[in-house]
VOBASE-49232 format. One line per field, with one value per atom (N, C-alpha, C): residue number from 1; atom name; x, y, z. Coordinates in steps of 0.02 Angstrom, whole numbers. Layout:
BEGIN
dokol c(NUM;...)
dofi c(CA;...)
X c(X;...)
Y c(Y;...)
Z c(Z;...)
END
This chain:
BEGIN
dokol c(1;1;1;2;2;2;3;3;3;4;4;4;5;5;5;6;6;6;7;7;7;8;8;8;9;9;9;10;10;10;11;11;11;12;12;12;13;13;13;14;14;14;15;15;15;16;16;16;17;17;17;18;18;18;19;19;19;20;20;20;21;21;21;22;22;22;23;23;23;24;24;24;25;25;25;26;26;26;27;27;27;28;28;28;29;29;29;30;30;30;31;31;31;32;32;32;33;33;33;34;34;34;35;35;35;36;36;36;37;37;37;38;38;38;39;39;39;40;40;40;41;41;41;42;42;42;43;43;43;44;44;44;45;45;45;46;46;46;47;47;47;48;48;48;49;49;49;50;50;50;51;51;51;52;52;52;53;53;53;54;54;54;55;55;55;56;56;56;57;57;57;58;58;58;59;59;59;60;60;60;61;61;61;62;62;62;63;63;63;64;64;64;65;65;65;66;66;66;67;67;67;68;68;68;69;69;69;70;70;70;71;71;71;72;72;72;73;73;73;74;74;74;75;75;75;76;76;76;77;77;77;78;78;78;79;79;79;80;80;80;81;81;81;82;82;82;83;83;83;84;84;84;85;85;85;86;86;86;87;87;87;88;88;88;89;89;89;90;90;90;91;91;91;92;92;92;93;93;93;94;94;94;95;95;95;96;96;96;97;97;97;98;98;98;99;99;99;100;100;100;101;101;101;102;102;102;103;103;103;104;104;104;105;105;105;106;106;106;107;107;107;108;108;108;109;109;109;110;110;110;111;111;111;112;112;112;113;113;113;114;114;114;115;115;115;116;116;116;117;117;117;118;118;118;119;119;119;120;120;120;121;121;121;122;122;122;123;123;123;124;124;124;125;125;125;126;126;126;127;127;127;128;128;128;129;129;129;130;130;130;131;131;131;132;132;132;133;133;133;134;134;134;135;135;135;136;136;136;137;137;137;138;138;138;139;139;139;140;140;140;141;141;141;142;142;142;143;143;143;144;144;144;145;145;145;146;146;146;147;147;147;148;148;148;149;149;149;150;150;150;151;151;151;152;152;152;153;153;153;154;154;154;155;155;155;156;156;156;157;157;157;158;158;158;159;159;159;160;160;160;161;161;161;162;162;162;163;163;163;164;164;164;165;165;165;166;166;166;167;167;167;168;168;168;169;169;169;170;170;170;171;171;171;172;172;172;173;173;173;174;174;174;175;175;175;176;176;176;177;177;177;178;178;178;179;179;179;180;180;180;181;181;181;182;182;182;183;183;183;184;184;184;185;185;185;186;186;186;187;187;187;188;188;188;189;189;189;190;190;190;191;191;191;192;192;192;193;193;193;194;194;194;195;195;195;196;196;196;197;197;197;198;198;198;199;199;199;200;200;200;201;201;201;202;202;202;203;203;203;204;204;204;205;205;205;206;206;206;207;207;207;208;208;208;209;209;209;210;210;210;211;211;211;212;212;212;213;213;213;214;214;214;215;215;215;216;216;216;217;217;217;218;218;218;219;219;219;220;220;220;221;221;221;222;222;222;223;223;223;224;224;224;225;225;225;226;226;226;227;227;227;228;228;228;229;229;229;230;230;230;231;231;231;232;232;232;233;233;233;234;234;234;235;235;235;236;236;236;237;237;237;238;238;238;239;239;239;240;240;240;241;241;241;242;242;242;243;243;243;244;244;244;245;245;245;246;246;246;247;247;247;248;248;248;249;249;249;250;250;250;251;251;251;252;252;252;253;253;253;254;254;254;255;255;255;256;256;256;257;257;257)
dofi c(N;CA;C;N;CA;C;N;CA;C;N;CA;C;N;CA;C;N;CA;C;N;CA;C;N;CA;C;N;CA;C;N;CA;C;N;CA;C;N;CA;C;N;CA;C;N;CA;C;N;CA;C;N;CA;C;N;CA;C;N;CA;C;N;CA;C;N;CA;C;N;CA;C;N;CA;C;N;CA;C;N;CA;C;N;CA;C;N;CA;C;N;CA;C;N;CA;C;N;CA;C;N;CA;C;N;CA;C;N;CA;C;N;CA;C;N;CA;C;N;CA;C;N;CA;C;N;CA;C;N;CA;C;N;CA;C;N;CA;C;N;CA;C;N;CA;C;N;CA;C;N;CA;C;N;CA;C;N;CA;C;N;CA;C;N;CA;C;N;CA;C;N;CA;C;N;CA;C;N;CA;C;N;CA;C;N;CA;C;N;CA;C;N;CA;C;N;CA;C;N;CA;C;N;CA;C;N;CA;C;N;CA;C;N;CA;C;N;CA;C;N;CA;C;N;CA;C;N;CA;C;N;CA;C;N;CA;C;N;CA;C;N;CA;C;N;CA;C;N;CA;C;N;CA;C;N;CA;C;N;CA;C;N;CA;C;N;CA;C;N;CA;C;N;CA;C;N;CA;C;N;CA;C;N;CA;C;N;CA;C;N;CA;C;N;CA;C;N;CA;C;N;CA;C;N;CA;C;N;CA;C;N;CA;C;N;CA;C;N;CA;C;N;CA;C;N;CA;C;N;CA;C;N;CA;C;N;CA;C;N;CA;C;N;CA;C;N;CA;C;N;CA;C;N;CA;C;N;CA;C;N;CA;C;N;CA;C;N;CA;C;N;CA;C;N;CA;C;N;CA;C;N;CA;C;N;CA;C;N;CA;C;N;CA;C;N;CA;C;N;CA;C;N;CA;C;N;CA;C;N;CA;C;N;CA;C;N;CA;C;N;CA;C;N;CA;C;N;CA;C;N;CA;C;N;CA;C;N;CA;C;N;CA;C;N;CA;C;N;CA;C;N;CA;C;N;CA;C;N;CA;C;N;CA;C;N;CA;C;N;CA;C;N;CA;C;N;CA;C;N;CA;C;N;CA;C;N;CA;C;N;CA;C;N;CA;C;N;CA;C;N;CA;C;N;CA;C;N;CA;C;N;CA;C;N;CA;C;N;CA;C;N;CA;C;N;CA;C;N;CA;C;N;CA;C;N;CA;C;N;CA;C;N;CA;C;N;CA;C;N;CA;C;N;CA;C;N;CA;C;N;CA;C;N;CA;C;N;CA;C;N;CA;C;N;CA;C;N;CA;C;N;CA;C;N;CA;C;N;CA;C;N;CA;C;N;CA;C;N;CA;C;N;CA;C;N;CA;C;N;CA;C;N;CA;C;N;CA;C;N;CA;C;N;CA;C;N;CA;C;N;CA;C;N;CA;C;N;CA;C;N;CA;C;N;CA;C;N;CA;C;N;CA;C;N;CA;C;N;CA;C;N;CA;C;N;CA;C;N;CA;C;N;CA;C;N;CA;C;N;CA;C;N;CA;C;N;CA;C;N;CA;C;N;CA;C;N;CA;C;N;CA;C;N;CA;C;N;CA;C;N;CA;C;N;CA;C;N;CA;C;N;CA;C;N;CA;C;N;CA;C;N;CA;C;N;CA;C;N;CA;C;N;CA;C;N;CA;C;N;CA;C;N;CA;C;N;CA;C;N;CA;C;N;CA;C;N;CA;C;N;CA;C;N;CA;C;N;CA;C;N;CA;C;N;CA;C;N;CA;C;N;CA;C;N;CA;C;N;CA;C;N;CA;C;N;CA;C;N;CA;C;N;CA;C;N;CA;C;N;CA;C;N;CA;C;N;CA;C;N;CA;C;N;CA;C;N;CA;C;N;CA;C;N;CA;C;N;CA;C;N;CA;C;N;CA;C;N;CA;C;N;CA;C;N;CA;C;N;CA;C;N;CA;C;N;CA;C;N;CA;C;N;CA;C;N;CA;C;N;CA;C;N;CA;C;N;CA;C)
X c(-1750;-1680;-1632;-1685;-1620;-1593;-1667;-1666;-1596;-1620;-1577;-1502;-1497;-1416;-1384;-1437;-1428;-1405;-1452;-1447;-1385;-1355;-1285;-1236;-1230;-1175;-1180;-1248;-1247;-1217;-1233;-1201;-1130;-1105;-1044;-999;-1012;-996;-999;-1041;-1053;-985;-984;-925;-862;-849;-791;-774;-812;-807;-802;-833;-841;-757;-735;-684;-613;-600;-568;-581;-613;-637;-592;-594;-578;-494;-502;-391;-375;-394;-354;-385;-442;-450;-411;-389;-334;-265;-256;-179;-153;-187;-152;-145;-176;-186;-122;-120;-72;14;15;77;92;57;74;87;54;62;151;160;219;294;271;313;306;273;280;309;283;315;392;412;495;534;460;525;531;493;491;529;546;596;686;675;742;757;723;727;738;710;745;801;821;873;941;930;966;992;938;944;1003;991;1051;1097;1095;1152;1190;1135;1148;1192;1209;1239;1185;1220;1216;1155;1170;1161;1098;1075;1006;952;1008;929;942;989;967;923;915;870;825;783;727;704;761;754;731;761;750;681;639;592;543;562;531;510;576;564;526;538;488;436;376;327;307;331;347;324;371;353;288;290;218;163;145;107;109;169;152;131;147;144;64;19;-38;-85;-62;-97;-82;-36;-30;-67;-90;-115;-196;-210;-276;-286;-247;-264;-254;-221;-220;-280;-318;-389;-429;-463;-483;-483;-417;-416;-429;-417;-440;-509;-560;-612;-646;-601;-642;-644;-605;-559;-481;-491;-453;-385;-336;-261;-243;-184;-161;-128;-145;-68;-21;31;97;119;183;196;262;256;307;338;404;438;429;400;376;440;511;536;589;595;626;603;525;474;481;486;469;543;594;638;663;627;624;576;530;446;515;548;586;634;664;689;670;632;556;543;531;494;571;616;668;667;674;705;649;590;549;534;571;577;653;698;737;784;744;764;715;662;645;668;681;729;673;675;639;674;647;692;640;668;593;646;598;635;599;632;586;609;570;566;535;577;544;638;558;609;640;592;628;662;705;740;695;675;608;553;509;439;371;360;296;256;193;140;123;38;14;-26;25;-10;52;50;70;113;154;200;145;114;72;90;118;147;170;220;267;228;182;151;88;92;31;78;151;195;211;232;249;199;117;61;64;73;71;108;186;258;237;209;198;128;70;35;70;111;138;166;228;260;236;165;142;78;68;26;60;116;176;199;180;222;273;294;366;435;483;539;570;580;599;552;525;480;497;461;480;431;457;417;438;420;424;381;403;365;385;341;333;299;359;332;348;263;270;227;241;211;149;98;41;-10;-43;-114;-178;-216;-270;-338;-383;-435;-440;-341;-307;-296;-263;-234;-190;-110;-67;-62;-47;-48;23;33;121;69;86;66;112;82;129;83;132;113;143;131;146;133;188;163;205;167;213;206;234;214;196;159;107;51;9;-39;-86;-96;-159;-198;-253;-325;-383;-449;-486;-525;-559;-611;-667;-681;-727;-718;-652;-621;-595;-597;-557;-592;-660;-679;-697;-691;-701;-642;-566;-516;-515;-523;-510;-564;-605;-676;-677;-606;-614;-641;-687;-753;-804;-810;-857;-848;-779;-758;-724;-754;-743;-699;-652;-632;-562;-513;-445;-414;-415;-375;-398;-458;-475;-461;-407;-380;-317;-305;-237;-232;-194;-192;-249;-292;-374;-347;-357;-362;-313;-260;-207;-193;-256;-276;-333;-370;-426;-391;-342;-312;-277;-240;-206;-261;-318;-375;-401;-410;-437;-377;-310;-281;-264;-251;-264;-335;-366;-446;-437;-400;-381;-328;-303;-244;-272;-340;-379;-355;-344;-316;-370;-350;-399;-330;-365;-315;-351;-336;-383;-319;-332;-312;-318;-287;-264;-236;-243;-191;-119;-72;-4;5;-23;-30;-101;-131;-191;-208;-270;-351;-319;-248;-218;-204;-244;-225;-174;-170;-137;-36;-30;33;51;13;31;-33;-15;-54;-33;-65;-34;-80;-62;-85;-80;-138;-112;-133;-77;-107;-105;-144;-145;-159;-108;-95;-87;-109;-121;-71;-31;35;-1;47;54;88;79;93;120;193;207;226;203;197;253;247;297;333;248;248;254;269;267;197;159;91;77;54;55;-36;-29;-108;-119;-182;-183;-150;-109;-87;-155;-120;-177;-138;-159;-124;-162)
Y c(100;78;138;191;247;284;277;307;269;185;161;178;175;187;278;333;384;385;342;350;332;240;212;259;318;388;404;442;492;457;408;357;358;332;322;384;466;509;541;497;543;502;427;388;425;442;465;527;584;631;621;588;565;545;483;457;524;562;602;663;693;723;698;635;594;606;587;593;649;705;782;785;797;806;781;707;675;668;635;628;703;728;794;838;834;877;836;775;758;746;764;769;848;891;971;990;933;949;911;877;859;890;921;971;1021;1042;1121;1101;1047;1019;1030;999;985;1049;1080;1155;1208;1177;1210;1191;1111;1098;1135;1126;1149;1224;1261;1315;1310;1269;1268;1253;1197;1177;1243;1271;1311;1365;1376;1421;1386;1330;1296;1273;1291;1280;1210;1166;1088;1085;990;964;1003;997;979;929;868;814;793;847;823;867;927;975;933;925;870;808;782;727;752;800;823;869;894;920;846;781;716;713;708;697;722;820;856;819;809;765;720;667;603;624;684;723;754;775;794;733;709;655;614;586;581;607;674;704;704;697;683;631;574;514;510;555;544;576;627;674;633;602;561;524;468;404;454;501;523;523;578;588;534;491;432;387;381;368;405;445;485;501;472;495;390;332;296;265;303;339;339;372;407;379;334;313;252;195;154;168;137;156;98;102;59;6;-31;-88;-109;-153;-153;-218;-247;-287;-257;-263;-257;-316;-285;-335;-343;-400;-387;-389;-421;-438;-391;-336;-275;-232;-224;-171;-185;-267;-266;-230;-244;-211;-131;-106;-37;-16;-62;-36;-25;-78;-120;-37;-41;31;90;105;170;173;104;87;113;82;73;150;200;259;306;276;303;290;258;226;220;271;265;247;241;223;148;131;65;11;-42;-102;-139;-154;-169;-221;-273;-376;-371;-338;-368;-421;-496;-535;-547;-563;-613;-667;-711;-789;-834;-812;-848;-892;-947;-982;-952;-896;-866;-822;-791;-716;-652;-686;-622;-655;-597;-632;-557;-566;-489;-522;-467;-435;-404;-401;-336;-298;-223;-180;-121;-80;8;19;80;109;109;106;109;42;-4;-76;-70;-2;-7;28;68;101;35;-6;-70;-83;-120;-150;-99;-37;16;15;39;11;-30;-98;-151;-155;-150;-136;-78;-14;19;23;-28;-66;-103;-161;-219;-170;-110;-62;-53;-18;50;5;-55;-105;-165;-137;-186;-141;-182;-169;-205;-257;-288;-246;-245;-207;-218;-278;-280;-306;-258;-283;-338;-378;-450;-454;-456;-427;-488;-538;-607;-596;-576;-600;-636;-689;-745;-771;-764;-755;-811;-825;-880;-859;-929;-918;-986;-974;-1004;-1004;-1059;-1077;-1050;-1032;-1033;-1020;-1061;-1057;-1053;-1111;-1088;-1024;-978;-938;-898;-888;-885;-822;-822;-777;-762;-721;-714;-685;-752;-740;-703;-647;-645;-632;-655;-675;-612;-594;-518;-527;-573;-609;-551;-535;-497;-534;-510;-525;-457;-424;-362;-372;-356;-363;-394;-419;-448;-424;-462;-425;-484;-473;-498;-538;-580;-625;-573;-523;-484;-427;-416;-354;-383;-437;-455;-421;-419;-438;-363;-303;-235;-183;-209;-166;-147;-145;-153;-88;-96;-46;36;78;110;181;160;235;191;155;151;121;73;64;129;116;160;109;89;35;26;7;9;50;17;70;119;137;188;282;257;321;352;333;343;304;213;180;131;141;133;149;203;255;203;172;165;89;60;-19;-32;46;28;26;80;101;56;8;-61;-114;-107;-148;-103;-62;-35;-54;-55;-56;-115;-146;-232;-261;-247;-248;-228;-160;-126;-184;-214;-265;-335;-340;-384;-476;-426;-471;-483;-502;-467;-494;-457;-445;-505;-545;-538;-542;-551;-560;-616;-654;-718;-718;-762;-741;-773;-754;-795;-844;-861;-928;-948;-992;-989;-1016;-955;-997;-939;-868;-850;-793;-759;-664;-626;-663;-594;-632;-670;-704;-653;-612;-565;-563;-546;-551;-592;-610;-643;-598;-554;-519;-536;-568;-625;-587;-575;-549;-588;-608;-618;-591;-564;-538;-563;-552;-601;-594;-612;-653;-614;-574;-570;-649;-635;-689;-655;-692;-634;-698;-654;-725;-696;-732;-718;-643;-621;-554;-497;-512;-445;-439;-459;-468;-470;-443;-448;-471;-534;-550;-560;-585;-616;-688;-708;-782;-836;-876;-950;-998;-1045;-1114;-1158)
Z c(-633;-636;-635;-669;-669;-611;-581;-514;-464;-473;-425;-435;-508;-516;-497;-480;-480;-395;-369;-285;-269;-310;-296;-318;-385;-396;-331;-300;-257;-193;-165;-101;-108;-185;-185;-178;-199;-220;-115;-96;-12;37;26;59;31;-21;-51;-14;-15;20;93;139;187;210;149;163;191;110;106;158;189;249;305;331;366;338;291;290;318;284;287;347;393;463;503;489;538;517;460;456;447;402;386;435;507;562;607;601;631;612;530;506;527;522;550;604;653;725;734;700;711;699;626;588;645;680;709;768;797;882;862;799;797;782;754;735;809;829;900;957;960;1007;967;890;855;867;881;917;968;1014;1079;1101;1055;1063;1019;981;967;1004;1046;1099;1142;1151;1232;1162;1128;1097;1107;1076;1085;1048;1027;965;918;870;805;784;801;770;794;834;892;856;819;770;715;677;626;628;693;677;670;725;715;654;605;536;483;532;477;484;576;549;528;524;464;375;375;309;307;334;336;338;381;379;319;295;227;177;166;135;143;199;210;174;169;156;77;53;-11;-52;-10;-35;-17;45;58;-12;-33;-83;-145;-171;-225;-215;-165;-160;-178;-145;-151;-251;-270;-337;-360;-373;-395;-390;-337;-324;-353;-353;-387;-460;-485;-577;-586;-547;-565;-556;-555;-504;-591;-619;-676;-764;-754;-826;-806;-852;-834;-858;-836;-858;-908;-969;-1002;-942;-975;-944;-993;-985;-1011;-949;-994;-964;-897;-866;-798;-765;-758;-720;-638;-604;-531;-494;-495;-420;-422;-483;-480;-465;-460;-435;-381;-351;-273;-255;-267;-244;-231;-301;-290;-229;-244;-155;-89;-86;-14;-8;-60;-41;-36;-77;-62;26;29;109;149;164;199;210;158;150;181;203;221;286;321;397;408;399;419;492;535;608;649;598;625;578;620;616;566;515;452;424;420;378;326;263;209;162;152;115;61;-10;-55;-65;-64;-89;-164;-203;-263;-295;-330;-379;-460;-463;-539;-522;-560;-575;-595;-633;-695;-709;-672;-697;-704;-757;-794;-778;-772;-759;-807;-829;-864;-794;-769;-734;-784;-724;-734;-689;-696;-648;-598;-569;-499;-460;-516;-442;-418;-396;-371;-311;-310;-235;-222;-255;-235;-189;-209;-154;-85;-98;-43;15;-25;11;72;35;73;135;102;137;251;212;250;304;267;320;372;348;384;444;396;461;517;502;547;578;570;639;641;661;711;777;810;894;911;856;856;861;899;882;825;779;729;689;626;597;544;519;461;422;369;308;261;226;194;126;62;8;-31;-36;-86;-137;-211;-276;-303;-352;-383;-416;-485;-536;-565;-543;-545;-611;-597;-671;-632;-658;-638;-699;-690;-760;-802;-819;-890;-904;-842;-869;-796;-834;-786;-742;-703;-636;-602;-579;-515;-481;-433;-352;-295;-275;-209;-140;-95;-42;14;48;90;162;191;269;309;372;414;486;536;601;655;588;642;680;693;748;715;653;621;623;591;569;599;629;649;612;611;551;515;548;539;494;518;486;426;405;332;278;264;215;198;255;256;233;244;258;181;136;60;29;80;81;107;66;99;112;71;62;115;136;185;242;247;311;344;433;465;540;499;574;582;604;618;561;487;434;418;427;387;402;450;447;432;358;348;308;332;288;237;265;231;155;148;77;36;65;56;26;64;43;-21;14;-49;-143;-121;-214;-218;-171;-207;-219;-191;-214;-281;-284;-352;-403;-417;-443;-469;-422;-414;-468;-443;-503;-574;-576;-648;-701;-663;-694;-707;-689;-676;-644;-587;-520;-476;-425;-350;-305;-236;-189;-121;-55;-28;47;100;166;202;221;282;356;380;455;417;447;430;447;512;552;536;508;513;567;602;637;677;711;746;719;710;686;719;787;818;814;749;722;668;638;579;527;462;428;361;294;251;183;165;108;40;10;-51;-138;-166;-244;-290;-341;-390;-454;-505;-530;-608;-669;-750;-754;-795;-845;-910;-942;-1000;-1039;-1117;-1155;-1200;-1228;-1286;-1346;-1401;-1480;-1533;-1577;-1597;-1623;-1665;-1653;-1628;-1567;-1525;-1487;-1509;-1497;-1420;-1385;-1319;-1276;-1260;-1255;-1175;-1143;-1080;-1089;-1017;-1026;-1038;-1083;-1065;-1087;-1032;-1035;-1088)
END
């Protein structure tokens, strides 16, 4: 037995590496190649002594590159330290988090045409997770983005507040009209120390830690078409997430009906 559980460390410890290999070889080779292309036309253009306003963009999308890269190295350590040891939870407010994600995202795509809506019947509604909901939603947000070939992307979440096994849940729902996901590919994208298939280069890393995190809050996450039986209509990214309960005390428990 010991053996077997020594082989599943060592397997799991080789996908991980494997995985992370795979980021910094590609994204990180391709956020640099971008940073240097732009500082190089901004020189050129300094030379003909353009506008103005033509080296500033290309200084914008220095930044966004930039950024990028940080938000890639966070999502990593963040994997990695929940890898090792679980985090507290606490109760959180969700449709103010989602709103902070919507602008995180926006500010991070500043030049594509982006509709993110929410749809719920409450005002306020908690969660027991962590400051990390707010990169679960961004996550999500910047999948839907970056596998859309739509000119204007549409981004629809819908929050509600659900029972389940006697015990309460806020559901949200994360429909886009990007390129969808295949029947095959559902049950893999979440997997991403060992899937090697559409996400896993970049935003992989990126699905797996809202699935690990998602798990930590003791949720689960899973994937739909938006249209059902018709993938290539978008996708429908569904969370379920526990309900804190609060007593009279202060006392803070799991919900139960």
């Amino acid at each position: 037995m010991q053996q077997i559980e020594l082989e599943n460390d060592y397997r799991e410890a080789y996908y991980r590496a494997k995985c992370f290999k795979g980021i910094f070889t590609h994204d990180i080779s391709n956020l640099f190649q971008i940073i240097s292309n732009s500082i190089e036309l901004c020189g050129t253009l300094l030379k003909d002594e353009m506008n103005i306003e033509d080296i500033l963009d290309y200084f914008e999308l220095i930044g966004q590159q930039l950024n990028r890269g940080k938000k890639l190295i966070n999502n990593i350590r963040s994997l990695s330290q929940i890898e090792e040891y679980e985090m507290p939870l606490e109760p959180i407010e969700v449709l103010n988090t989602l709103r902070n994600a919507i602008k995180f995202t926006r500010e991070g795509f500043p030049r594509k045409k982006v509709d993110i809506k929410i749809v719920s019947e409450h005002e306020i509604l908690y969660v027991m997770a962590n400051e990390l909901l707010v990169d679960i939603f961004e996550n999500l947000f910047m999948n839907s983005i970056n596998y859309n070939k739509n000119e204007l992307v549409q981004i629809t979440v819908c929050v509600s507040d659900v029972e389940e096994n006697y015990k309460g849940f806020v559901k949200l729902e994360f429909k886009d009209n990007g390129l969808g996901i295949e029947d095959f590919q559902k049950e893999k994208i979440f997997q991403g120390m060992q899937y090697q298939g559409r996400l896993s280069k970049g935003m992989g890393i990126g699905l797996s830690l809202v699935a690990k995190l998602i798990e930590l809050c003791g949720g689960r996450i899973s994937v739909e078409d938006r249209v059902i039986g018709d993938y290539t209509q978008g996708t429908n990214f569904i969370l379920m997430i526990p309900k804190p309960t609060f007593r009279d005390n202060n006392q803070i428990i799991w919900s139960e009906v």
